[in-house]
N, C-alpha and C positions, 0 to 999 in steps of 0.2 A: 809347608808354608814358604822355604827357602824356595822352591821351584816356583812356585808362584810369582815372585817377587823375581826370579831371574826372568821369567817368560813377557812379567811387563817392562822392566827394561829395556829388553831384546826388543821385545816389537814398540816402545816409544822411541829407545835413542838409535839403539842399533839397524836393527832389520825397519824403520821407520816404513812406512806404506809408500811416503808421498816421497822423500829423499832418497831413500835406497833401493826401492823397488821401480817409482817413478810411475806410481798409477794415480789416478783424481786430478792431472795435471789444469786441466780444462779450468773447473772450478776455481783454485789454487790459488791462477795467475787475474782470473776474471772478477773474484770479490777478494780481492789483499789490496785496493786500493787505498778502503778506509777500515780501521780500526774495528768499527761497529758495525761493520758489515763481515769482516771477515771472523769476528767474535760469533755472531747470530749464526754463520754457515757452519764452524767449528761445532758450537751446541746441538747444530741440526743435524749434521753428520754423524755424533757419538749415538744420537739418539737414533739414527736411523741404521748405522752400523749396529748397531749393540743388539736393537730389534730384529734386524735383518739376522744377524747371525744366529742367533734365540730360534728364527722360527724355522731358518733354513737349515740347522743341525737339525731340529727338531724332524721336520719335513723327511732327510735324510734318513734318519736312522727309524723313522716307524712308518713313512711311505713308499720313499723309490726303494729302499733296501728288498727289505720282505717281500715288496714286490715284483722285484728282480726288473726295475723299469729305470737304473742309474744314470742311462741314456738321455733321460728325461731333466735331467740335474741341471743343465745352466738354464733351459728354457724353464721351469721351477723356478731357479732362483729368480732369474729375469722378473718374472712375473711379482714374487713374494717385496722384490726390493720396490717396482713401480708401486705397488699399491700400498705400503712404508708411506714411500715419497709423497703420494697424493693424499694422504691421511695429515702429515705433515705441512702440507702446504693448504690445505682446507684446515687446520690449528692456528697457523701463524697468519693466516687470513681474518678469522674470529679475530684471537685474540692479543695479536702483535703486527696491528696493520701497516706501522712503519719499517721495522724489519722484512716483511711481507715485501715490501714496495723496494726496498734496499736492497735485498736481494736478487729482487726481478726475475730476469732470464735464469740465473743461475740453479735458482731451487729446483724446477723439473728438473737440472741438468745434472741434479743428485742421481735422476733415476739412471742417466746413463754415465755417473761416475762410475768408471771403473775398480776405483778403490774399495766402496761395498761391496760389490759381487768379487773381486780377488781376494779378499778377508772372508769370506762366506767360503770360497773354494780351496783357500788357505787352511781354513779350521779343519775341512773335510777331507782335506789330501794330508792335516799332518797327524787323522784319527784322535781328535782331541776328545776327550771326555767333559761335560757339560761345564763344570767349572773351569776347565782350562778352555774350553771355547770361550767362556763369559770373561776370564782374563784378558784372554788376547784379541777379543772383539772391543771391549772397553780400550784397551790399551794403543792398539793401531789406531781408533779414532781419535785417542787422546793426543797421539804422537802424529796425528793430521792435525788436528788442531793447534797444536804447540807449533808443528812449522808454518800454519798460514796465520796466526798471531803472529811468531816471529818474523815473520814476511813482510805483512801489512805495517808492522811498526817501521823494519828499515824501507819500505816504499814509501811511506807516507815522509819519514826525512831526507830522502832522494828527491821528491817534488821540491824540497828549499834549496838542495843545493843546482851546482850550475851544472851540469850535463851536457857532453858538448852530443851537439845535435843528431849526430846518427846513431848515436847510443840513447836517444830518448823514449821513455815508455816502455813501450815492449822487449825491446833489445837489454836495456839497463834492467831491468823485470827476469830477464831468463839469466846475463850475467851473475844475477844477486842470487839469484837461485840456486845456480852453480853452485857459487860461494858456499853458501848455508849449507848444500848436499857436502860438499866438501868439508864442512866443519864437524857434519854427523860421522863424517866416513871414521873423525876420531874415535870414535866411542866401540870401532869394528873390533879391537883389541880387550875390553871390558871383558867382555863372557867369552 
């Protein structure tokens, strides 16, 4: 149980996806505008992470293995995470039409985050065994999620204050970023 517990640590604070490895950047910076926007991509993320990893271990160990076809592994995953994503985005279209709309561009551009399919080749490169996949699949999205929360909160009090002009938007967006990676890099000492 104690391993467990150190493996989701490690990959929400420490080894974080989005701060420490610096993959999903795209998405991250594009819906932490607003609160409820970057809330809805964080749920859509765990949710697609979590499944992704589930089917892509699964995939691994009783398709390309045995069948000696490992070659075949990212353009697999590729495929397994887009069609996640469009399952996903035909859901939140039904039944969370404003979500849907709030996210916009962004949701396809779950399929070409690179932070699912690095968590999917993360699990496979460190030989995890099913439960410790579903740890650290859960855990990396959790720890996406916690920095574009934490994101979107100090962007959205960034817009009150005054920012002097060549630092506005984008620019103040990747400083703050920094910052935040910078704050996670404490936690390098923990485990």
């Amino acid at each position: 149980m104690g391993d467990y517990i150190v493996l989701a640590i490690s990959c929400i604070l420490i080894n974080n996806i989005l701060l420490a490895q610096f993959l999903g950047n795209c998405p991250f910076l594009g819906t932490s505008k607003k609160m409820e926007t970057a809330t809805g991509m964080a749920m859509a993320v765990v949710f697609v992470i979590v499944l992704a990893g589930i089917i892509t271990w699964v995939t691994e160990l009783y398709l390309l293995k045995p069948l000696d076809i490992e070659f075949l592994r990212t353009l697999s995953f590729i495929l397994i995470v887009a069609s996640l994503v469009q399952f996903v985005e035909m859901f939140l279209k039904k039944s969370i039409p404003a979500l849907y709309t709030g996210l916009g561009i962004f949701l396809p551009l779950i399929t070409t985050n690179c932070a699912v399919l690095g968590v999917c080749l993360i699990n496979i490169k460190e030989e995890y065994s099913f439960l410790e996949m579903l740890v650290s699949s859960f855990s990396y999205s959790v720890g996406y999620g916690l920095a574009l929360v934490l994101f979107a909160g100090i962007r959205e009090r960034i817009i009150l204050a005054r920012v002097p002009k060549p630092l506005q938007d984008t620019s103040i967006g990747l400083v703050t970023a920094g910052m935040i990676a910078i704050c996670f890099f404490a936690f390098k000492g923990m485990v």
